[in-house]
C-alpha positions as CSV (number, residue, x, y, z in Angstrom):
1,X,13.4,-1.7,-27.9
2,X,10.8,-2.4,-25.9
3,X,7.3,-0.9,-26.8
4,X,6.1,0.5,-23.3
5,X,2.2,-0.3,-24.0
6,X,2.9,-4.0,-24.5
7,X,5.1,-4.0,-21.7
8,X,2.0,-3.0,-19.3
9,X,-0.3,-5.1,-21.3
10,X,1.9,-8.4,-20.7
11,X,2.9,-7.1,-16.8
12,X,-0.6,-6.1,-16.3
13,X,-1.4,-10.4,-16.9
14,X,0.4,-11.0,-13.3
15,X,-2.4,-9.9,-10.4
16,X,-1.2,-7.9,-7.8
17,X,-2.7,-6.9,-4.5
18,X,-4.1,-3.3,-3.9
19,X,-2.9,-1.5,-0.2
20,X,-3.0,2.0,1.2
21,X,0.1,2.9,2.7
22,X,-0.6,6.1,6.0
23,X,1.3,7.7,7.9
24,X,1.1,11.0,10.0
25,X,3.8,13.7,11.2
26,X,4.8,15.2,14.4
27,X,1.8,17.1,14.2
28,X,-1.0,14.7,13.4
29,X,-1.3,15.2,9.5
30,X,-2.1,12.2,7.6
31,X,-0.9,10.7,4.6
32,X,-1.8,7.9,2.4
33,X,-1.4,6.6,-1.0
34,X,-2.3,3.5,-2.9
35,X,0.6,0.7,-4.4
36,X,0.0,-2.3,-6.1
37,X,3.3,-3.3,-5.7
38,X,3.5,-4.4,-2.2
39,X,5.4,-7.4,-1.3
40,X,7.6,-9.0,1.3
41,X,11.3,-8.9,1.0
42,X,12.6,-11.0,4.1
43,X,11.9,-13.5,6.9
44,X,14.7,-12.4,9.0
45,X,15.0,-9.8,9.6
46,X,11.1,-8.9,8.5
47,X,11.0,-6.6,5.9
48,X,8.9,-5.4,3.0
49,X,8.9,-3.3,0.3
50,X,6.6,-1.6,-2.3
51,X,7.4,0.6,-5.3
52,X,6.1,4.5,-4.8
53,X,6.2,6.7,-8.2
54,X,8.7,9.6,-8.2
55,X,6.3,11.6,-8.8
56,X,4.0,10.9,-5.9
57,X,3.8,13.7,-3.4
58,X,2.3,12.0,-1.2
59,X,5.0,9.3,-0.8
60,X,7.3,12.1,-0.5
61,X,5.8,13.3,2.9
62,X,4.9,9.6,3.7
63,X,9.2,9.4,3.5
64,X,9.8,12.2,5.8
65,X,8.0,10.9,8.7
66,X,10.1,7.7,8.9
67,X,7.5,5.0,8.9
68,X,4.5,3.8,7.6
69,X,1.4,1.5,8.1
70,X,0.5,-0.9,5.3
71,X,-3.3,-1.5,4.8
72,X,-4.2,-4.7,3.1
73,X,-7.5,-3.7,1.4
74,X,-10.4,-6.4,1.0
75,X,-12.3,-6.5,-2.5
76,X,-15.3,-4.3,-0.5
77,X,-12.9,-1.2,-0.1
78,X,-12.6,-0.2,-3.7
79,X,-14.3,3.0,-3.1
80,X,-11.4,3.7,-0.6
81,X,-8.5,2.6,-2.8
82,X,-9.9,5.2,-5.4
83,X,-10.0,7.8,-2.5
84,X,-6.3,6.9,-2.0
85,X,-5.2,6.8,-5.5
86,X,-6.7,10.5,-6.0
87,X,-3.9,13.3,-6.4
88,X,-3.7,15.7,-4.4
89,X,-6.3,16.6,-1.2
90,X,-7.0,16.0,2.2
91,X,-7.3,11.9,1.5
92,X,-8.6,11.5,5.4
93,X,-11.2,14.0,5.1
94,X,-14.5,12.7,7.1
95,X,-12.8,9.5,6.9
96,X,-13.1,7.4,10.4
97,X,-9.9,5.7,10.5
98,X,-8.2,3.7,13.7
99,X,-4.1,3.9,14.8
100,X,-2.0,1.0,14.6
101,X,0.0,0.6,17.7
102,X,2.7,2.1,16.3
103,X,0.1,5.4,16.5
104,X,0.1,5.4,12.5
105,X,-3.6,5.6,10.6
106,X,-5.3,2.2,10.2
107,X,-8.3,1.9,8.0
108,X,-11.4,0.3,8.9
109,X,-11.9,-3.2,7.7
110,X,-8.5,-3.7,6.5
111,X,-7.7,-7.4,6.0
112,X,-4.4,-6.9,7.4
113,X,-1.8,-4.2,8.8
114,X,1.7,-3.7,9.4
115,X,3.8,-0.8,11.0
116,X,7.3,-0.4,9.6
117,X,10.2,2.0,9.7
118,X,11.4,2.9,6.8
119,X,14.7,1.1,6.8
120,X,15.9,2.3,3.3
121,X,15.0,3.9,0.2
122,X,16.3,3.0,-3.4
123,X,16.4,4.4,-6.9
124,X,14.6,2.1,-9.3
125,X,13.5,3.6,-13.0
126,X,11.2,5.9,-12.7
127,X,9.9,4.4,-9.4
128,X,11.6,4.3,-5.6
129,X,11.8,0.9,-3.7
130,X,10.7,1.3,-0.4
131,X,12.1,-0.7,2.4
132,X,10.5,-1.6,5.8
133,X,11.2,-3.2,9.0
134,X,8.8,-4.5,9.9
135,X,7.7,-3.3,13.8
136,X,4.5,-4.5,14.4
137,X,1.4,-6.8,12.4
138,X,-2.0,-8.1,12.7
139,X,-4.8,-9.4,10.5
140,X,-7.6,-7.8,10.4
141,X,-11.4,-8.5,9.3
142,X,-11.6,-11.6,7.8
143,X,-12.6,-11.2,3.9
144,X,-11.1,-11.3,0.5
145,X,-8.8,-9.2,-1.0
146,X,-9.1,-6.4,-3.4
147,X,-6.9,-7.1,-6.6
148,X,-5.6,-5.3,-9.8
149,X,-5.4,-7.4,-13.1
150,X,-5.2,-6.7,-16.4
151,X,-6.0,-2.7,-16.1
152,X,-9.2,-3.5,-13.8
153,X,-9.5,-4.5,-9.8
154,X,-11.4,-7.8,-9.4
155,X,-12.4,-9.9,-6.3
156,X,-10.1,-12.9,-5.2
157,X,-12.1,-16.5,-5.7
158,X,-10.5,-19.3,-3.8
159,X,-10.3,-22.6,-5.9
160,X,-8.4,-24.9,-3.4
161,X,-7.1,-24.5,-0.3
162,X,-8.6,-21.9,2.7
């Protein structure tokens, strides 16, 4: 049997990225949570995928509209990624935001976005896999990106490379 705390304690060793996932309805209310689990799935045809809890209610309206906007968050936005990962509340409130073209919410001074429909939805564990094609992408403000490591979000240095 595995012990769950050591499993998160020997997971929590591989980094992951932080994004906000948005979305709005038919009529314009906004929706966002925070996933550490983002990734992409396939090159052809483009999709990607992140893992939203079962319990998030705000993933469960996110699913309902169809589609969703992934916002790459840079290691500046932590302040925003705890906004995000809040339960419960208006998440958007006296928050300037821009749309993507796809008309979903895109934060300021994300490093990256990308419009998806949501192509499918699994049942993984006590989590959902999340599926999207991709529809639409662009990079954002240049920057580095705000990651999650070992229980604690931490700035990205760059030892080789760009």
């Amino acid at each position: 049997m595995i012990d769950l705390q050591t499993f998160r304690d020997v997971l929590g060793c591989y980094p992951t990225g932080v994004c906000v996932i948005t979305s709005s309805d038919a009529g314009g209310r906004r929706f966002g949570l925070v996933v550490g689990s983002f990734t992409s799935i396939s090159l052809d045809p483009p999709l990607v995928g992140f893992f939203p809890d079962k319990g998030s209610g705000s993933w469960v309206q996110i699913e309902a509209t169809g589609r969703f906007c992934v916002n790459v968050l840079g290691s500046d936005q932590l302040e925003l990624c705890r906004r995000f990962a809040a339960r419960g509340g208006d998440k958007f409130a006296e928050l300037a935001h821009g749309h993507s073209p796809a008309g979903l919410p895109l934060l300021e001074d994300a490093l990256a976005w990308i419009d998806c429909r949501i192509e499918r939805v699994e049942d993984i564990g006590d989590h959902w896999l999340a599926v999207g094609a991709v529809e639409g992408l662009g990079r954002g403000v240049p920057g580095t990106p705000l990651t999650f490591f070992r229980g604690g979000y931490h700035d990205l240095a760059c030892i080789s490379g760009d």
